[in-house]
matplotlib code that plots the C-alpha trace (Angstrom):
import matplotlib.pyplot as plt

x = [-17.5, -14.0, -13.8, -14.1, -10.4, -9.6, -11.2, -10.1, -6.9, -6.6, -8.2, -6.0, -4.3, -0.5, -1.6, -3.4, -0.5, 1.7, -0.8, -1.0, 2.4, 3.4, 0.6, 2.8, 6.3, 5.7, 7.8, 9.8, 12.1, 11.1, 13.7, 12.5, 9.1, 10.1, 12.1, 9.5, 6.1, 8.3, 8.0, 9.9, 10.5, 9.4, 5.8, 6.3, 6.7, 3.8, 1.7, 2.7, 2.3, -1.2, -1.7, -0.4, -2.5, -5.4, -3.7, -3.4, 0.4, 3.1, 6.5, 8.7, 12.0, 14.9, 16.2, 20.0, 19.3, 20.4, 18.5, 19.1, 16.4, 12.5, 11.0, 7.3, 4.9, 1.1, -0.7, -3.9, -4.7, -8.4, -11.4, -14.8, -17.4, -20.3, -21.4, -24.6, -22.3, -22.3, -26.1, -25.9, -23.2, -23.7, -20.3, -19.0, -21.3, -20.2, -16.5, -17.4, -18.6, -16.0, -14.1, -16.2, -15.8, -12.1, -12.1, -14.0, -11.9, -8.9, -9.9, -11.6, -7.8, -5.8, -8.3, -8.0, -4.0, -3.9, -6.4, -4.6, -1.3, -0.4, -0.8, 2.1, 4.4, 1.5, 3.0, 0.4, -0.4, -1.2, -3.7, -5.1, -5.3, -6.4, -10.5, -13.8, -16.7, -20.1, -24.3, -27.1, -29.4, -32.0, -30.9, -32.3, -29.6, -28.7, -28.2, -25.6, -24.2, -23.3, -21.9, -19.6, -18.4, -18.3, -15.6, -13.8, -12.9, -11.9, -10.0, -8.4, -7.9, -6.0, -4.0, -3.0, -2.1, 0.7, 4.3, 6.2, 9.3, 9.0, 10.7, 7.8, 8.0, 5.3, 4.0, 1.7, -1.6, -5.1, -8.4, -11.7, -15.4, -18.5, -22.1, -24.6, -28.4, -29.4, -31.3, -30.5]
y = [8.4, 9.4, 13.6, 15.8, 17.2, 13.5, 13.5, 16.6, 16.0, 12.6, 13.6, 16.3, 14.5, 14.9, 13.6, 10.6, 10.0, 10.2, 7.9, 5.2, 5.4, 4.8, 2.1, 0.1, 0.6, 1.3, 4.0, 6.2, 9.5, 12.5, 12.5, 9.1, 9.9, 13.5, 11.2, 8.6, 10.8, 13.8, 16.3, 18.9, 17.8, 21.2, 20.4, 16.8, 18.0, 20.2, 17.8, 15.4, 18.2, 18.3, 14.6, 14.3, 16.7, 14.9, 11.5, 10.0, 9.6, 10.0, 10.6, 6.7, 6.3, 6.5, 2.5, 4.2, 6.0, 9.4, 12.1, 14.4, 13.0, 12.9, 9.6, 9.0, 6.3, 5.3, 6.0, 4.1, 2.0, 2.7, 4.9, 4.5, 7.0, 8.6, 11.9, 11.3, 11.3, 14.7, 15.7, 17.9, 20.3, 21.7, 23.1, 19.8, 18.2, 20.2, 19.0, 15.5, 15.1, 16.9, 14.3, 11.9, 13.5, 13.6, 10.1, 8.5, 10.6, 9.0, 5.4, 6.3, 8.0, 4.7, 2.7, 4.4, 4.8, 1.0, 0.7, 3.0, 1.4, -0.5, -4.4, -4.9, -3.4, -5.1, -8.6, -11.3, -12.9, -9.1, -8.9, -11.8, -11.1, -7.8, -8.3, -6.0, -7.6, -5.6, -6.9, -6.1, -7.3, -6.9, -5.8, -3.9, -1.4, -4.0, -6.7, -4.5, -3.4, -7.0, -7.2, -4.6, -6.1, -8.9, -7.5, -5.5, -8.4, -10.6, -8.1, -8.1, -10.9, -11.5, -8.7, -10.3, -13.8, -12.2, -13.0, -10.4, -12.1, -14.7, -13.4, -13.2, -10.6, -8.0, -5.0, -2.3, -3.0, -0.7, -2.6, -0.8, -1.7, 0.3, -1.3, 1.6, 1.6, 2.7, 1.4, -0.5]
z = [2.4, 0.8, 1.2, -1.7, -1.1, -1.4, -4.9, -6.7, -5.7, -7.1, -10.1, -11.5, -14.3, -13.5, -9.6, -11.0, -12.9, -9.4, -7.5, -10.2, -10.9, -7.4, -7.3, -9.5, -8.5, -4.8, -2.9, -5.4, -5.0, -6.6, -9.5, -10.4, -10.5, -12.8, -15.4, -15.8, -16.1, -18.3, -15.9, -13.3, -10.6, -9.1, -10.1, -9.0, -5.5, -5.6, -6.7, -3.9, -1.2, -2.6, -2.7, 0.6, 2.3, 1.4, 2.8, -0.9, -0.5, 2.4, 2.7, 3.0, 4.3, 1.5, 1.4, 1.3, 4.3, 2.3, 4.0, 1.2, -1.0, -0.6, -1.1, -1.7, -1.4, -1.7, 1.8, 0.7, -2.5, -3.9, -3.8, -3.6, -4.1, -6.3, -7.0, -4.9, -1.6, -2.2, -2.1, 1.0, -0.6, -4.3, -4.7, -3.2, -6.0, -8.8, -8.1, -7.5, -11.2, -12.6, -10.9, -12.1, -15.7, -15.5, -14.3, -17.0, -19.7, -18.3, -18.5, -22.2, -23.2, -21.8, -23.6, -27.1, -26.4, -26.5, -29.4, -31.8, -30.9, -34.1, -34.2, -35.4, -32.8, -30.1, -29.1, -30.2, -26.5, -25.2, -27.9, -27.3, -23.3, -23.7, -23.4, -23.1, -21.8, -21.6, -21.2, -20.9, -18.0, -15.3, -11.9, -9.3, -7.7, -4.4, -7.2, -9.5, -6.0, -5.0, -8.7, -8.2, -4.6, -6.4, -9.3, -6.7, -4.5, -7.9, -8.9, -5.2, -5.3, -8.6, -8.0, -4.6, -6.3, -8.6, -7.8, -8.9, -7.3, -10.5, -13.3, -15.6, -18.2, -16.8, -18.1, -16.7, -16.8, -16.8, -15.7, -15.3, -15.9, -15.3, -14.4, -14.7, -15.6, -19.0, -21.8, -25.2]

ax = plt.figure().add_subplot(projection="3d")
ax.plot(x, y, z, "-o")
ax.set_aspect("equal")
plt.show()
């Protein structure tokens, strides 16, 4: 069970920014991290204290050896968690599903930001790889368990099989699918 100081912190948006940006590029310095999410690099330091205190990132070793900056990188990749791991605690609770709310308000944001781009600045093979898939089906909870196991090792997996060391033109890119009971 992740802990709830784990959560909130990764879910305040300018930290979520930190951890997904460092996700991406890997171990960065501070100024580098200021330019590219448009902030100071004051706050980006305080944020990193934060993240680091609940073990979402650590300090790495500066590749030039220059002790004079601060260089930070991911100490963990991923979460896992629902509001229900917090049964026992109600204020622990209430900040899990803020968390949770935040969360999902992120992915919906990215998702509109790419909608609302216009097609005609889009390059025609991203739209075309760009997907949403959605169903509706009967499961019982082990069953949409094993599903999301399932996703979570694909994913894995398809993350792991990338060579970034092949030239290919890449670009950032935001996955995320929910499996949740409901009805039509």
């Amino acid at each position: 069970m992740e802990e709830i100081q784990a959560i909130t912190a990764v879910h305040h948006p300018v930290r979520r920014r930190i951890v997904d940006y460092l996700g991406l590029y890997g171990a960065s310095q501070v100024t580098t991290l200021a330019r590219a999410l448009d902030q100071q690099v004051g706050s980006i330091s305080h944020h990193l204290r934060m993240l680091e205190r609940a073990g979402i990132v650590e300090r790495a070793d500066d590749p030039n050896e220059d002790k004079r900056t601060s260089w930070w990188k991911p100490a963990r990749r991923g979460f896992t968690w629902s509001v229900d791991d917090f049964g026992d605690s109600p204020s622990d609770a209430l900040l899990a599903r803020e968390a949770e709310r935040t969360n999902i308000s992120t992915q919906l944001q990215r998702l509109k930001g790419w909608h609302s781009s216009k097609p005609q600045r889009r390059a025609p093979e991203w739209s075309r790889a760009a997907f949403s898939i959605d169903t509706f089906t009967w499961a019982t909870a082990e069953e949409l368990a094993t599903l999301s196991e399932a996703l979570r090792t694909t994913v894995d997996a398809w993350r792991a099989g990338i060579d970034t060391d092949d030239g290919a033109a890449r670009r950032p890119v935001f996955v995320f699918a929910h499996g949740f009971p409901t009805t039509p």
